[in-house]
C-alpha angles and dihedrals in degrees: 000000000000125000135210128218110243093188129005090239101043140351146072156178133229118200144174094031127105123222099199087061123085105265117206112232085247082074100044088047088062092043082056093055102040083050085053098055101034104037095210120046125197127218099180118213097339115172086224111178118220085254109044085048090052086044084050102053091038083062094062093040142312116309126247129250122265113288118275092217100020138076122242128224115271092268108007119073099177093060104070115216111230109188119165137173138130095314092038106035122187121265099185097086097114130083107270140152108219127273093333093165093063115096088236104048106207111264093207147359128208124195143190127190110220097171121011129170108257082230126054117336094124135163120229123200129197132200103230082190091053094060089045093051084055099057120100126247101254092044091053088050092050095046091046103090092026119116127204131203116224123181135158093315111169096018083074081081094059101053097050106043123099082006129115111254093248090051093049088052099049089043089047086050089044095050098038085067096038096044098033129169146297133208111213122168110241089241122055141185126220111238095218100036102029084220117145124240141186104254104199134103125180093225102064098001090098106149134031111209118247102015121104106246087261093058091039098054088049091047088047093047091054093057098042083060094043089055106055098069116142093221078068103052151083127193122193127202101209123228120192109282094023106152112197123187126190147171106241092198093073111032148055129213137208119202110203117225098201105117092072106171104022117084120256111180118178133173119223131185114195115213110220101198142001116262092201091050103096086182095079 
């Protein structure tokens, strides 16, 4: 097994090992490294089976629960199913980190593309220490002792849309009780490294405690901008097999919606803790 850097932020490949084969825990041990210090790792065209994805994620923490918005795959509930194509079409194309408003935010996510467009459809990654590491010294000082409110963000607009009015009101009232709310400090610091992060998405990053809405918007819509910077960032044109793992922690995605009206069907598992952290 060997990797290459993709970027030198974030970003890296994994090659000459095969997923479907029993894998001694030496070896998953090195993939967890190489994860640590790259963010997003790379496994290109495996022929990855249901259940060696889902061996291969036990091996990292226990797996989350089936998806409160999205289909599973036919006999497997804990790999959701994300098809999308001109009647489904995709509602990840903003910068998140996943799932931030729940108490237990998701360690890690792994991938695998089954059907992708020949053209667009890529995955962009983001290095959440990277934009920390930007901000200038007054401003990290500032942002230290600062909390943020996230909650369900972008899913507001799943749960609206094609609905009556009255419907998508009672759904939004159903779901702000179901989803709530978390309460995360804007710098954060990694468990295993000790290294600090921004801690922010524009998705489910919506208050920021103790502005007034005026002064959080602008606070959020600086960061927003800090964050998208290209130096930061990875983007990955799937091929069919691609396995990505990433820790979700650390990092924010971007999942591009420019293959409108061709199919893209991919299988993710979501990783609730991590099963090297002794501090849970």
């Amino acid at each position: 097994m060997k990797y290459n850097k993709i970027t030198p932020t974030i970003g890296a490949t994994i090659e000459e090992i095969d997923l479907n084969k029993d894998l001694n825990k030496a070896i998953y041990d090195k993939i967890y490294k190489i994860l640590l210090e790259n963010l997003v790792i790379i496994f290109k065209k495996t022929n990855i089976t249901h259940d060696s994805h889902i061996k291969f994620s036990k091996q990292f923490g226990e797996l989350d629960e089936p998806h409160h918005v999205y289909p599973h795959v036919k006999d497997y509930k804990r790999i959701v199913l994300l098809e999308n194509d001109i009647n489904n079409p995709p509602d990840t194309n903003s910068w998140h980190t996943d799932l931030t408003f729940k108490i237990k935010q998701p360690f890690a996510s792994v991938l695998v593309a089954k059907e992708v467009p020949s053209v667009g459809g890529d995955t962009l990654w983001s290095s959440c220490y990277a934009a920390y590491d930007r901000l200038p010294n007054d401003m990290k000082k500032y942002l230290e002792k600062i909390k943020v409110i996230h909650d369900f963000g972008d899913f507001r607009n799943s749960l609206s849309n094609n609905v009556s009015n009255e419907e998508a009101i009672e759904l939004l009232n159903l779901n702000v009780h179901k989803f709530g709310h978390n309460i995360r400090p804007l710098i954060g610091t990694h468990p295993i490294t000790n290294k600090k992060f921004l801690n922010f998405n524009e998705s489910f990053s919506s208050y920021i405690i103790g502005l007034t809405i005026n002064e959080s918007n602008s606070l959020k819509t600086f960061l927003s901008n800090h964050m998208n910077k290209p130096e930061d960032q990875m983007r990955w044109k799937w091929s069919k097999g691609d396995m990505v793992m990433w820790d979700n922690r650390v990092t924010m995605h971007y999942a591009v919606s420019d293959y409108m009206p061709h199919y893209r069907c991919m299988n993710r598992i979501t990783i609730v803790n991590d099963l090297r952290d002794n501090n849970q």
